[in-house]
PADOPA-353269 format. One record per residue (C-alpha): z negated, x negated, y. Coordinates in steps of 0.05 Angstrom, whole numbers, padded with zeros to 5 digits, always signed. Layout:
BEGIN
ZXY
...
END
This chain:
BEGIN
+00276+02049+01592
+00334+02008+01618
+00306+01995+01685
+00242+01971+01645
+00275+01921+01604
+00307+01896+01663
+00252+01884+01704
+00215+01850+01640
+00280+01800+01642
+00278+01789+01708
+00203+01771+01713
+00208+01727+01647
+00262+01685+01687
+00226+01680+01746
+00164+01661+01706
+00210+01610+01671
+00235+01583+01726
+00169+01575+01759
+00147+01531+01702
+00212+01483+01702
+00207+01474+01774
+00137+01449+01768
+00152+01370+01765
+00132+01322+01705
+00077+01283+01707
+00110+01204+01711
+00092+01128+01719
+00135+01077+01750
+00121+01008+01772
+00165+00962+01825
+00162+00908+01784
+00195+00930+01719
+00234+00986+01688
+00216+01027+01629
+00239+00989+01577
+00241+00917+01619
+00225+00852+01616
+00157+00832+01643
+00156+00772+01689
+00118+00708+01681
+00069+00734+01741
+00040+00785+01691
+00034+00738+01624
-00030+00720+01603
-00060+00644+01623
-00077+00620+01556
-00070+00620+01482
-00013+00575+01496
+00008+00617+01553
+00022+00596+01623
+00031+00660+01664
-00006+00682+01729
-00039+00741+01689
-00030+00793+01747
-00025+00862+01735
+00033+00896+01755
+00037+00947+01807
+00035+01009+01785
+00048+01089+01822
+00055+01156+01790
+00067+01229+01814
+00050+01297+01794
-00006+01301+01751
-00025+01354+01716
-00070+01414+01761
-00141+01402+01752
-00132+01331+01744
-00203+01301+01761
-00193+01229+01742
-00150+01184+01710
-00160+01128+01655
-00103+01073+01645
-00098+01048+01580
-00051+00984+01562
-00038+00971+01491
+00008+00929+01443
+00014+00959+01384
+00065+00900+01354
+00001+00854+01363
-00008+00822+01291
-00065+00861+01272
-00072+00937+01241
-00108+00967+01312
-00060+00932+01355
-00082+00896+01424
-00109+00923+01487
-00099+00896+01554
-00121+00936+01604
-00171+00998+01610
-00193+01021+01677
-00223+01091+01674
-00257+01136+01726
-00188+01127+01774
-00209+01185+01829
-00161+01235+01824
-00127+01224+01893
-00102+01150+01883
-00030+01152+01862
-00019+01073+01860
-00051+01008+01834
-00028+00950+01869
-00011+00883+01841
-00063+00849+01811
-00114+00905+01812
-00138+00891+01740
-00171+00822+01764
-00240+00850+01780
-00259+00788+01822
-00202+00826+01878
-00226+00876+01885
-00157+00919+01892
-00181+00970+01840
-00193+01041+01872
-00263+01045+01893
-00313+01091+01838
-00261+01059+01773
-00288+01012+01717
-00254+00957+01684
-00283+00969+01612
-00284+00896+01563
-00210+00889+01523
-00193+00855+01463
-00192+00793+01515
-00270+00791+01513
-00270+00813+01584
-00260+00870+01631
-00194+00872+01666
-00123+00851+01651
-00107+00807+01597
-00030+00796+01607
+00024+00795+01547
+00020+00731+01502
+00051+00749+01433
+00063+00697+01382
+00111+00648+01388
+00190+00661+01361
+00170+00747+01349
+00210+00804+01376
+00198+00836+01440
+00127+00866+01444
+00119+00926+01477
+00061+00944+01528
+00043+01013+01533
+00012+01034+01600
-00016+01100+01593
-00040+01134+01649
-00077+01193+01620
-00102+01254+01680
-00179+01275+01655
-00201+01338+01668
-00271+01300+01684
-00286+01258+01747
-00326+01208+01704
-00324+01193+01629
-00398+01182+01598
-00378+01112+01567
-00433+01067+01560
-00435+00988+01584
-00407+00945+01529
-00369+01003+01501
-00305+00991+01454
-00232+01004+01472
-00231+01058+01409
-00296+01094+01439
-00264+01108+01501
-00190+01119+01471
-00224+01180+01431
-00268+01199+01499
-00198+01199+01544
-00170+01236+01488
-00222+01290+01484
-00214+01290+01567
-00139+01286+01570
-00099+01343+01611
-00033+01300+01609
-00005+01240+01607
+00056+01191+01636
+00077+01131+01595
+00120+01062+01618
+00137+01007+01569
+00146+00941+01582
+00165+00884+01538
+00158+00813+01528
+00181+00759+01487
+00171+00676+01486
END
């Protein structure tokens, strides 16, 4: 009985150590910290705005097993209205690319991983659409979400809104890694 509980212990820790080993799924980006400014290069050109509107690289590590895809979501939610502001959704990411270089939310590059979609923000048009809070605010913060699918390809139609594919990427969602930036003018 003794000898049983024993080896029950000892597989629980291994088990348990197994798991903790396994590394967390994470986003980082060379050009700012969690929690960091964003520079001018990524502000939107507009609206009384006079950035570069690049987006800014981005890399990430470990996803989740069975990841099949990924969908990047960018979001303000200190935007003055109730549903906040999007700024970036690019979905159907294969699941080998670990990295989006700089400026790969201007469709017109062409830097986005081959087989991804830039789906329409609350710009009016696919692609990035850099920070450009109102004037004399706190610090917005930008969400990027990079959200592993357990689908190679979410049905989302041409034309689609941000919400319908938030809810799809939900309903698809195996894990996901998060990296705030902030801005303020």
């Amino acid at each position: 009985m003794q000898r049983a509980s024993v080896l029950l212990f000892l597989s629980s820790v291994l088990v348990l150590g197994a798991a903790c080993a396994r590394a967390e799924f994470q986003l980082h980006s060379p050009d700012f910290e969690d929690g960091g400014m964003l520079a001018e290069r990524h502000v939107f050109a507009g609206f009384g705005c006079s950035g570069d509107n690049r987006s800014p690289a981005l890399a990430w590590s470990d996803p989740p097993e069975g990841t099949e895809s990924f969908a990047l979501l960018v979001h303000d939610p200190d935007a003055p209205i109730a549903s906040g502001w999007w700024h970036w959704v690019l979905i159907d990411i294969p699941a080998d690319t670990r990295a989006l270089t700089a400026n790969a939310g201007d469709p017109a590059a062409g830097l986005a991983p081959e087989g991804s979609r830039q789906i329409v923000t609350d710009f009016g048009v696919p692609g990035w659409g850099g920070p450009c809070p109102p004037e004399g605010r706190e610090p917005h913060r930008y969400n990027f979400t990079l959200v592993a699918l357990d689908t190679p390809q979410l049905e989302i139609p041409e034309g689609a809104s941000t919400a319908l594919v938030a809810f799809m990427v939900e309903g698809a969602k195996l894990g996901e890694a998060r990296l705030t930036g902030l801005y303020q003018r």
